[in-house]
C-alpha positions in Angstrom: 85.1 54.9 91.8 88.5 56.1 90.1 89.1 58.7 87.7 89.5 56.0 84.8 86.8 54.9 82.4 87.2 51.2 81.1 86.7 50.6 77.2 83.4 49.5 77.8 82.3 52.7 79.3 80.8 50.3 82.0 82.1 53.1 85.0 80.9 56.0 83.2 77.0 54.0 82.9 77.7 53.2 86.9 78.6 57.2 87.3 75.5 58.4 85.9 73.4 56.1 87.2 74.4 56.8 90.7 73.9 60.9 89.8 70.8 60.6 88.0 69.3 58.5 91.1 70.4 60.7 93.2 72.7 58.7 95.7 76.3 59.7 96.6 79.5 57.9 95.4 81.6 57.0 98.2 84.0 60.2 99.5 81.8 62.8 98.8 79.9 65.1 101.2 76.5 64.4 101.9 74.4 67.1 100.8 71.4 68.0 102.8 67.7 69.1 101.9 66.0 72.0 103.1 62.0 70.8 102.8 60.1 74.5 103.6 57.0 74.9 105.5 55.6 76.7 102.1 54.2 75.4 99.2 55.1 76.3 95.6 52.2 78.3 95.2 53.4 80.6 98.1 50.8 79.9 100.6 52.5 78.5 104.0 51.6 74.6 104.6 49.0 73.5 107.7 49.1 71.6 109.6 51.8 74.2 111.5 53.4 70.8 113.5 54.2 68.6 110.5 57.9 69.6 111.0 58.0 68.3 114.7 55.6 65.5 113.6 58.2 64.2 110.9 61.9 65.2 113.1 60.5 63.1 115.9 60.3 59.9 113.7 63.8 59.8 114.3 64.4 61.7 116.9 65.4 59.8 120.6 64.7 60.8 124.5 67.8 61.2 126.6 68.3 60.5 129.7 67.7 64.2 130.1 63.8 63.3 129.4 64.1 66.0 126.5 63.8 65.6 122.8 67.0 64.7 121.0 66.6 65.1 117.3 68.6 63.1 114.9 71.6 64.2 113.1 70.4 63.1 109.8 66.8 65.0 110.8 66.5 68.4 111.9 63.8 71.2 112.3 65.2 74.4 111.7 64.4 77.8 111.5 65.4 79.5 107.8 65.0 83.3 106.9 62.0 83.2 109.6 60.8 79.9 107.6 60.3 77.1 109.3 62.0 74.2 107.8 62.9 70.5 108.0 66.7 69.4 107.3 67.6 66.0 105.7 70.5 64.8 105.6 70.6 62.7 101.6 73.0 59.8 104.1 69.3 59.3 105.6 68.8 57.5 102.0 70.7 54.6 102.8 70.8 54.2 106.2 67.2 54.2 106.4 65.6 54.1 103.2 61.7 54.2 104.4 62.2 57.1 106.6 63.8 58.7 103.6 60.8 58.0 101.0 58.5 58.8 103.7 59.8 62.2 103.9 60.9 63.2 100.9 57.2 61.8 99.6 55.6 63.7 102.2 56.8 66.9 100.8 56.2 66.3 97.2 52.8 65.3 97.4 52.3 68.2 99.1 53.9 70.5 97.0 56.9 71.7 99.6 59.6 73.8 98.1 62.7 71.4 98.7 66.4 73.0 97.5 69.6 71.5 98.2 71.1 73.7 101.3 73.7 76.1 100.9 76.8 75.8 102.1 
């Protein structure tokens, strides 16, 4: 994607397309969610696992016999909020897990921001 717009704005259409859907253009960093373990009403969300339950859909064992979670899937730990990571790269290189997730959260009313760099 250059920095030139053909006469028949077709790039710019393709531009805004890809921002409005909310997938990256080739070159850019990928940007990462922060899905909270608290609602948007305040109240913190139950069950307490559904972090782990959701980071180990992805996650592998080693050869360790412990956990391994994936890059593009993390549980983390924010302002003493527990939180899950995801990674927006998780949209194309697997697109269920990504609905999945990002659906589980809005249906159930998680506050999701982009993460701060």
């Amino acid at each position: 994607m250059g920095g030139v717009i053909d006469s028949s704005g077709s790039k710019m259409v393709l531009i805004i397309a890809n921002i409005e859907s909310g997938s990256l253009m080739s070159g850019q960093a990928c940007e990462k969610w922060v899905i909270e373990g608290v609602k948007e009403d305040g109240q913190r969300f139950r069950p307490s696992d559904w972090i782990e339950r959701l980071s180990t859909l992805l996650a592998t064992y080693g050869r360790d016999h412990r956990i391994h979670y994936s890059d593009k899937v993390q549980p983390v730990v924010v302002g003493g909020v527990r939180c899950l990571i995801v990674d927006e790269s998780l949209k194309d290189e697997n697109p269920a897990a990504y609905e999945h997730i990002m659906g589980f959260a809005k249906s159930n009313n998680l506050r999701t921001h982009i993460e701060e760099e």
